[in-house]
C-alpha positions in Angstrom: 1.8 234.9 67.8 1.0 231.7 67.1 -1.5 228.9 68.9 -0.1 225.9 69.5 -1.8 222.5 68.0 -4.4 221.1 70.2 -2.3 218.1 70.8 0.3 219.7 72.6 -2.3 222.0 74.8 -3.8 218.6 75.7 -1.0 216.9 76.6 0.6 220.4 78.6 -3.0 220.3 80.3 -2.8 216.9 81.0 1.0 216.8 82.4 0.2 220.3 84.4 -3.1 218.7 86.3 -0.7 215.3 87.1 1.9 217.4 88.3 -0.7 219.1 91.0 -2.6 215.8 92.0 1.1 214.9 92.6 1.3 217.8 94.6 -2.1 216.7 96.4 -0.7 213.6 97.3 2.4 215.3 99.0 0.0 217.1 101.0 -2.3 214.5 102.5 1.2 212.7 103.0 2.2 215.4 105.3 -1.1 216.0 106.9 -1.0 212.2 107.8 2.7 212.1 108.9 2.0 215.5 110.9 -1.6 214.3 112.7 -0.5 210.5 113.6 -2.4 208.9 110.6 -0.3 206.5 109.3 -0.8 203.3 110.9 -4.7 204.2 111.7 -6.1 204.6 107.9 -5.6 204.6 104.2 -4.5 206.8 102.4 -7.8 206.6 99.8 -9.9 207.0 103.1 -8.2 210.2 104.5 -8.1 211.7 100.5 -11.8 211.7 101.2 -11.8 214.0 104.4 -10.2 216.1 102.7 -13.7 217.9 101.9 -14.8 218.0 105.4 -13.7 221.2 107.4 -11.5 220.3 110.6 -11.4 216.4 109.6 -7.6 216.3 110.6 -7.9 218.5 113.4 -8.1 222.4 114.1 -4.1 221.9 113.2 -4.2 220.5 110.3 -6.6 223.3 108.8 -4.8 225.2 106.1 -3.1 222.1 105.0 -6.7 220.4 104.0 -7.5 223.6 102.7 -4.5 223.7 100.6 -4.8 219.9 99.3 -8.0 221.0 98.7 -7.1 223.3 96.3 -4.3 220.9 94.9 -6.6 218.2 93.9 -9.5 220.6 92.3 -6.9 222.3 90.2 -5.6 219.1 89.5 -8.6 217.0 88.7 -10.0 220.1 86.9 -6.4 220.5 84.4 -6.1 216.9 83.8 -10.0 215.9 82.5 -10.0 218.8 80.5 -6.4 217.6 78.8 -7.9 214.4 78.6 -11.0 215.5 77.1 -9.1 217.8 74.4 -6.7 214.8 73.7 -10.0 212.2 73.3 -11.2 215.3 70.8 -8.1 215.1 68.8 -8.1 211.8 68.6 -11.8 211.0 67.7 -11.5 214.0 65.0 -8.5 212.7 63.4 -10.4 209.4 63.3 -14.0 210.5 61.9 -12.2 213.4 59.3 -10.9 210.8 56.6 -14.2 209.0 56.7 -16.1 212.7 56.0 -14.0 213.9 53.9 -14.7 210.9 51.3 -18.3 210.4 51.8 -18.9 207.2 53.5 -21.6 207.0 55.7 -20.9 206.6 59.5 
């Protein structure tokens, strides 16, 4: 079996953690459309509740706990894509100038 190039695992890593702060997103959209949010805040300011327990209401609870969950994941997939793709790309910058012997 074969391991794919780190390119393509950064970029997979990258597009997975997207794809669930997406999902975050959806979440805190429905928590606000569910509690009565909408009109009263932002959406940055209630995506900040989101790490205090019973901020929307005893309601509300599993769905913060779950957008919770979506953003961590996500946050957690997408810097470490970005970090392996910043890698790659550094790598394939620095190599030619090792491999003939200039100074850096």
């Amino acid at each position: 079996m074969l391991i794919p190039p780190a390119g393509d695992i950064a970029m997979a890593a990258t597009v997975v953690g997207i794809l669930f702060l997406v999902r975050f997103m959806l979440t805190l959209r429905r928590i606000r459309a569910a509690t009565g949010r909408q009109t009263k805040t932002t959406m940055l300011a209630d995506s900040t509740l989101i790490t205090r327990p019973l901020a929307f209401g005893r309601d509300a609870e599993p769905e913060r706990r779950h957008a919770l969950r979506q953003f961590t994941v996500g946050a957690v997939f997408t810097a470490c894509g970005l970090l392996l793709a910043s890698w790659v790309v550094i790598s394939g910058l620095v190599s030619p100038l090792v491999q003939r012997g200039m100074p850096i």
